[in-house]
C-alpha positions in Angstrom: -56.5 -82.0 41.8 -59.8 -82.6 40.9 -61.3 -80.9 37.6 -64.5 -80.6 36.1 -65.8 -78.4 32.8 -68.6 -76.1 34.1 -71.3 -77.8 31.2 -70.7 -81.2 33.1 -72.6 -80.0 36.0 -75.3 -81.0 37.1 -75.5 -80.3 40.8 -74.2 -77.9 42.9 -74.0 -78.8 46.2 -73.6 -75.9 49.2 -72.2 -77.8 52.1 -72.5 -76.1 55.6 -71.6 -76.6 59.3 -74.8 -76.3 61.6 -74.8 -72.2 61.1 -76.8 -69.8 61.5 -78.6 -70.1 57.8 -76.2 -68.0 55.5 -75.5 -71.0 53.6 -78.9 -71.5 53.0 -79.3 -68.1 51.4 -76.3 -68.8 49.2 -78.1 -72.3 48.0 -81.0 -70.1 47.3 -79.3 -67.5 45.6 -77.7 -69.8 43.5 -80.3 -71.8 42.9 -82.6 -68.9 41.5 -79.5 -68.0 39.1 -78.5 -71.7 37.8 -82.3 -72.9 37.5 -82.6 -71.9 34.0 -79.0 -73.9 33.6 -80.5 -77.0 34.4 -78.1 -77.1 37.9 -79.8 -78.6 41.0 -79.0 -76.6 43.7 -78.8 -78.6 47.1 -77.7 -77.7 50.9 -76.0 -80.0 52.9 -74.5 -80.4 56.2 -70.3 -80.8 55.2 -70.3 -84.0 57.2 -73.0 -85.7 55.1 -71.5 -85.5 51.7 -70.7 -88.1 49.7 -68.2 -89.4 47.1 -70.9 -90.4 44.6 -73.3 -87.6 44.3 -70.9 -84.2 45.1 -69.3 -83.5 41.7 -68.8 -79.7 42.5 -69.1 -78.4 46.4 -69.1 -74.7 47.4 -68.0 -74.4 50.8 -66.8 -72.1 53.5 -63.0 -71.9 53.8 -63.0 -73.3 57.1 -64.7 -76.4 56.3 -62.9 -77.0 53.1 -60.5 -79.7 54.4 -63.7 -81.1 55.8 -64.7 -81.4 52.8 -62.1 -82.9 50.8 -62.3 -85.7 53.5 -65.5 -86.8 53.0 -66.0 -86.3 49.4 -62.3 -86.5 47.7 -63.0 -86.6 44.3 -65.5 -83.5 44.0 -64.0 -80.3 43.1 -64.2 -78.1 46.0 -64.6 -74.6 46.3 -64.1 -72.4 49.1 -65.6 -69.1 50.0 -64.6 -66.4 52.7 -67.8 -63.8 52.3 -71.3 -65.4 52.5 -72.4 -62.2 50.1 -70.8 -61.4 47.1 -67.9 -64.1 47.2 -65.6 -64.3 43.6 -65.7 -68.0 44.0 -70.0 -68.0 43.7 -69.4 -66.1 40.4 -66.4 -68.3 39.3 -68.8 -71.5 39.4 -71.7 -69.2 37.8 -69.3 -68.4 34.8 -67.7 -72.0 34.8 -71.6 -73.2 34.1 -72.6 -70.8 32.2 -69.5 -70.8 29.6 -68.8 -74.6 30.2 -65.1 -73.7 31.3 -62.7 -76.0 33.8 -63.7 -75.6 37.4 -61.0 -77.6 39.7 -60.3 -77.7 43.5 
Protein backbone atom coordinates (compact mmCIF):
# COMPACT_ATOMS: atom_id res chain seq x y z
CA UNK A 1 0.00 0.00 0.00
CA UNK A 2 1.47 2.98 -1.01
CA UNK A 3 2.40 5.75 1.75
CA UNK A 4 3.58 9.15 1.69
CA UNK A 5 4.07 11.88 4.71
CA UNK A 6 1.82 14.94 3.79
CA UNK A 7 5.40 17.47 3.96
CA UNK A 8 6.75 15.22 0.98
CA UNK A 9 4.27 16.63 -1.30
CA UNK A 10 4.70 18.43 -3.78
CA UNK A 11 1.86 18.00 -6.20
CA UNK A 12 -1.43 17.11 -5.97
CA UNK A 13 -2.86 15.74 -8.83
CA UNK A 14 -6.99 15.73 -9.42
CA UNK A 15 -7.54 13.00 -11.95
CA UNK A 16 -10.96 13.04 -13.77
CA UNK A 17 -13.08 11.16 -16.41
CA UNK A 18 -14.28 13.55 -19.23
CA UNK A 19 -17.16 15.13 -16.72
CA UNK A 20 -18.97 17.70 -16.61
CA UNK A 21 -16.15 20.16 -14.79
CA UNK A 22 -16.68 19.26 -10.99
CA UNK A 23 -13.28 18.11 -10.83
CA UNK A 24 -12.06 21.12 -12.05
CA UNK A 25 -13.64 23.10 -9.25
CA UNK A 26 -12.11 20.69 -6.75
CA UNK A 27 -8.47 21.39 -8.46
CA UNK A 28 -9.26 24.91 -8.00
CA UNK A 29 -10.45 24.82 -4.64
CA UNK A 30 -7.62 23.04 -3.63
CA UNK A 31 -5.37 24.83 -5.36
CA UNK A 32 -6.38 28.29 -3.76
CA UNK A 33 -5.99 26.36 -0.21
CA UNK A 34 -2.54 24.47 -0.75
CA UNK A 35 -0.88 27.54 -2.76
CA UNK A 36 0.59 29.07 0.27
CA UNK A 37 1.87 25.24 0.99
CA UNK A 38 4.02 25.24 -1.87
CA UNK A 39 1.52 22.18 -3.54
CA UNK A 40 0.99 22.39 -7.35
CA UNK A 41 -2.28 21.69 -7.92
CA UNK A 42 -2.98 19.96 -11.41
CA UNK A 43 -6.15 18.33 -13.29
CA UNK A 44 -5.83 15.48 -15.30
CA UNK A 45 -7.77 13.12 -17.26
CA UNK A 46 -7.48 9.46 -15.02
CA UNK A 47 -6.17 7.83 -18.22
CA UNK A 48 -3.26 10.18 -18.66
CA UNK A 49 -1.47 9.74 -15.42
CA UNK A 50 1.69 8.58 -14.96
CA UNK A 51 3.91 6.54 -12.67
CA UNK A 52 6.67 9.17 -12.50
CA UNK A 53 5.03 12.43 -11.74
CA UNK A 54 1.60 11.30 -9.53
CA UNK A 55 2.93 11.01 -5.99
CA UNK A 56 -0.59 11.70 -4.43
CA UNK A 57 -3.89 11.45 -6.71
CA UNK A 58 -7.43 12.58 -5.54
CA UNK A 59 -9.97 10.82 -7.45
CA UNK A 60 -13.50 9.91 -7.69
CA UNK A 61 -14.40 6.49 -6.19
CA UNK A 62 -15.44 5.11 -9.41
CA UNK A 63 -12.25 5.77 -11.23
CA UNK A 64 -9.99 4.73 -8.38
CA UNK A 65 -9.11 1.29 -9.76
CA UNK A 66 -8.43 3.26 -12.81
CA UNK A 67 -6.22 4.81 -11.21
CA UNK A 68 -4.19 2.46 -9.41
CA UNK A 69 -3.68 0.97 -12.94
CA UNK A 70 -2.05 3.52 -14.48
CA UNK A 71 -0.14 5.12 -11.78
CA UNK A 72 0.57 2.13 -9.10
CA UNK A 73 2.88 3.52 -6.89
CA UNK A 74 0.95 6.95 -6.14
CA UNK A 75 -1.10 7.01 -3.13
CA UNK A 76 -4.61 7.27 -4.27
CA UNK A 77 -7.47 8.82 -2.75
CA UNK A 78 -10.90 8.45 -3.46
CA UNK A 79 -13.87 10.75 -3.04
CA UNK A 80 -17.72 10.17 -3.22
CA UNK A 81 -19.00 14.06 -2.87
CA UNK A 82 -17.44 16.66 -5.32
CA UNK A 83 -18.32 19.30 -2.35
CA UNK A 84 -17.21 18.93 1.01
CA UNK A 85 -15.64 15.34 0.69
CA UNK A 86 -13.56 14.11 4.28
CA UNK A 87 -10.91 12.79 1.92
CA UNK A 88 -10.18 16.71 0.43
CA UNK A 89 -9.66 17.67 4.10
CA UNK A 90 -7.73 14.52 4.96
CA UNK A 91 -4.90 15.45 2.21
CA UNK A 92 -5.33 19.23 3.38
CA UNK A 93 -4.39 18.19 7.08
CA UNK A 94 -1.87 15.42 5.80
CA UNK A 95 0.06 18.68 4.02
CA UNK A 96 -0.51 20.88 6.35
CA UNK A 97 0.66 18.77 9.57
CA UNK A 98 3.16 16.59 7.36
CA UNK A 99 1.29 13.42 8.62
CA UNK A 100 1.16 9.76 6.60
CA UNK A 101 -1.27 9.89 3.65
CA UNK A 102 -1.49 6.21 2.07
CA UNK A 103 -3.91 4.56 -0.57
Amino acid sequence: MPTINGSDVKQLIIACDAGMGSSAMVASTLRSKLSSHGINVVHVSVDQLTDAEATVVLTHRGLSERAKMTAPTAVIVPFDMFLGDPAFTKVEQAIVNGTDLES
